[in-house]
N, C-alpha and C positions, 0 to 999 in steps of 0.2 A: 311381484314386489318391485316398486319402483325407488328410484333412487333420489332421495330431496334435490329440486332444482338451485341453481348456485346462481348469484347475482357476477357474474366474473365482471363485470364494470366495474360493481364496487369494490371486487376484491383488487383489482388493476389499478385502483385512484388509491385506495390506501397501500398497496406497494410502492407507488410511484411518491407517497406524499411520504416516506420515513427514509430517511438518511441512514447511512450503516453507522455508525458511531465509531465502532472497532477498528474499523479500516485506518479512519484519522487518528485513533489515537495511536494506532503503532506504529503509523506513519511517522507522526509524532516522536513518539523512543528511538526510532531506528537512528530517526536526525540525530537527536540529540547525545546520544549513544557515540554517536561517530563524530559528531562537536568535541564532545568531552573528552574522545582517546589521545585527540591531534596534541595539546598540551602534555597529554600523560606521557605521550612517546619523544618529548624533549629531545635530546640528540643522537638517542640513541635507538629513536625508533624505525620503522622501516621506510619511510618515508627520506627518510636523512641516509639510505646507502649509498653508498658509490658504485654499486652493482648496477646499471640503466636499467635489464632485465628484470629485476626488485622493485626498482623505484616505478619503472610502468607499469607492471601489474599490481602495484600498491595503487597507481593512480585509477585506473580500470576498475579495479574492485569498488576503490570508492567512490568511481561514478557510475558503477549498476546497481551499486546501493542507495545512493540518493536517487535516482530515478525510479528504481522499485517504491521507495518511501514516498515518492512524490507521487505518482500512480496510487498509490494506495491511498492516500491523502485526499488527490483528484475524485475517486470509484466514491470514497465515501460521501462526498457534496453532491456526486451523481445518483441519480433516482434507481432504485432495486427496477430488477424486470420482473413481471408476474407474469408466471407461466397458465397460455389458457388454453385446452384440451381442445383438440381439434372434433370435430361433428364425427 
C-alpha cells in the first residue's frame, strides 16, 4: 500500500500566497480597545496616579500591548510557513 504522492511545491506557493486575516484583525481591537480606555479613564484613571510605581507599570503594559498588536498585525501581511516532511 502506497501512499498518494503530494505536490509540497504547490502546497508551499499557496501557503505562502494567503495572508492570516485573524492576526490583523486582533491586531486591530487590541489597538483600538486600548485608544478607547485612555479617554474613559479621565482623571481618575491609572495612568493620572501619583504612585511613579502605577504610573510605570501602566506605561509598560501599554507598551507590550501595542507591540504584541503590532506583531500580530506585522505576522499577518507576512506569508504562513508550509511545513515539508523531511525524506
Amino acid at each position: 500500500m502506497s501512499l498518494p504522492v503530494k505536490d509540497w511545491n504547490e502546497r508551499f506557493e499557496r501557503s505562502q500566497a494567503k495572508p492570516r486575516h485573524w492576526r490583523i484583525v486582533v491586531g486591530v481591537i487590541l489597538i483600538a480597545l486600548k485608544i478607547g480606555q485612555f479617554p474613559a479613564n479621565g482623571e481618575h484613571g491609572l495612568l493620572q496616579s501619583p504612585n511613579l510605581a502605577e504610573r510605570s507599570g501602566a506605561y509598560f503594559g501599554d507598551a507590550l500591548l501595542f507591540a504584541f498588536a503590532a506583531w500580530l498585525i506585522y505576522s499577518g501581511f507576512k506569508p504562513a510557513k508550509a511545513k515539508i516532511p523531511g525524506d
